[in-house]
N, C-alpha and C positions, 0 to 999 in steps of 0.2 A: 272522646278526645277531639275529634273533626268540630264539634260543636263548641265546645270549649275555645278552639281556635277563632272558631269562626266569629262567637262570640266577644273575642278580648279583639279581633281586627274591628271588630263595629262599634264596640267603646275606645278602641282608641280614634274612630272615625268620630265619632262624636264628641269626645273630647279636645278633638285637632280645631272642627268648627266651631265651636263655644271659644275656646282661644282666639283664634282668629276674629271674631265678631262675625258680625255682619258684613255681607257685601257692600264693597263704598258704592252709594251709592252717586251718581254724576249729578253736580247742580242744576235745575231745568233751566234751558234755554229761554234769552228771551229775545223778544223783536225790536228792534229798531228801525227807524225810517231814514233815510237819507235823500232829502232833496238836492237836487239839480238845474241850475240854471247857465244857459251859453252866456260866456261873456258877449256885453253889446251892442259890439263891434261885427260879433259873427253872425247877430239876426239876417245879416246881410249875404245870402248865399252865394255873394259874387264873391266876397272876401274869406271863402274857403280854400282852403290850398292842399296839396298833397299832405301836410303834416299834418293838417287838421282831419281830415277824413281817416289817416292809418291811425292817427286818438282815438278817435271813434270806435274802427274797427277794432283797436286793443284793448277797447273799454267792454265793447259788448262780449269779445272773445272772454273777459276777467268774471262777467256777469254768468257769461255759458259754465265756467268753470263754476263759482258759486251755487249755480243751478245744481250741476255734477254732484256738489257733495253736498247736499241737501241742505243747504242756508239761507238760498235764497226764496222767498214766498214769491213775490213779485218785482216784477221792475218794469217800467213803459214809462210812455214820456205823454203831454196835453199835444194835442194836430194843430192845433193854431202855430203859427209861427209870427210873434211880435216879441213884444218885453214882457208879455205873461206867461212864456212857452214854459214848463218845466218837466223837470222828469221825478221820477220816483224810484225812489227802490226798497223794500224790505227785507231783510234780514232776520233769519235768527243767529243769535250768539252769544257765547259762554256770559261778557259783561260790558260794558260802553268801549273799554280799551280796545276791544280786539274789532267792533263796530267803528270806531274811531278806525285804526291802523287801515282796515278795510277801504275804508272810506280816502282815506290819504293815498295809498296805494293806486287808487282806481287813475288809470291812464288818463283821463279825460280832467282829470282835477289835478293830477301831479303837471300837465303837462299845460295848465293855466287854461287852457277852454270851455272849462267850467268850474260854475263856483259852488260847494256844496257844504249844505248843511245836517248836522245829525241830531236824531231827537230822540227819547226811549219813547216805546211805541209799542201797545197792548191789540195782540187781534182777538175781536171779541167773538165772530163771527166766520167759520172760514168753511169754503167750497168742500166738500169731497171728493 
C-alpha cells in the first residue's frame, strides 16, 4: 500500500512537470558600451564648480551601484585631458531600452556635463 502511495505521489510529480514545461528560461544578457564625453567648456578645470564635481560623485556612486548588481564589466575614462578625453563604460543588459534608460539616468549626462553615446557591444574576450 506504502508503495502504491508513494508511487501515484511520483506520477503525479511527474505529470505536474511535463504540464508545466520547462523552466523559462531568462534571455542572455547582452553588452553595450556607453561613451562619454565632458562638455567643452569643462576641459577647463578652472570652470568646475561645486555642481559639477557632486555630478560626478553621483555618477560614479550610479556606476558603484551597477558594479553591485553585476551589469557592469567596466567603466574608466582616457588620462589625457584635452577634446580627446573620454570615458567608457560597459554594461550588460536584458536589451538597448534598458541600456538606453541607463545611460539617460546617469547623473553626469542628465545634469548636461557630459555628452553620451550608446552602442550594442559584443565581448569577445574577457579577464577571469
Amino acid at each position: 500500500m506504502l508503495k502504491s502511495v508513494i508511487a501515484f505521489i511520483a506520477l503525479g510529480l511527474a505529470v505536474a512537470g511535463v504540464m508545466a514545461g520547462p523552466p523559462e528560461e531568462k534571455p542572455p544578457l547582452r553588452q553595450y558600451i556607453i561613451t562619454l564625453k565632458l562638455v567643452p567648456e569643462l576641459l577647463d578645470p578652472a570652470k568646475w564648480t561645486d555642481r559639477e564635481n557632486a555630478l560626478v560623485g553621483d555618477h560614479f556612486r550610479q556606476l558603484q551601484q551597477l558594479q553591485s548588481e553585476g551589469r557592469l564589466i567596466l567603466a574608466g575614462r582616457t588620462l589625457n585631458e584635452d577634446e580627446k578625453m573620454f570615458g567608457i563604460i560597459i554594461l550588460e543588459c536584458r536589451d538597448e531600452a534598458e541600456a538606453k534608460a541607463i545611460m539617460e539616468k546617469d547623473a553626469a549626462v542628465k545634469g548636461g556635463i557630459m555628452k553620451a553615446e550608446l552602442f550594442p557591444f559584443q565581448v569577445a574576450l574577457r579577464a577571469k
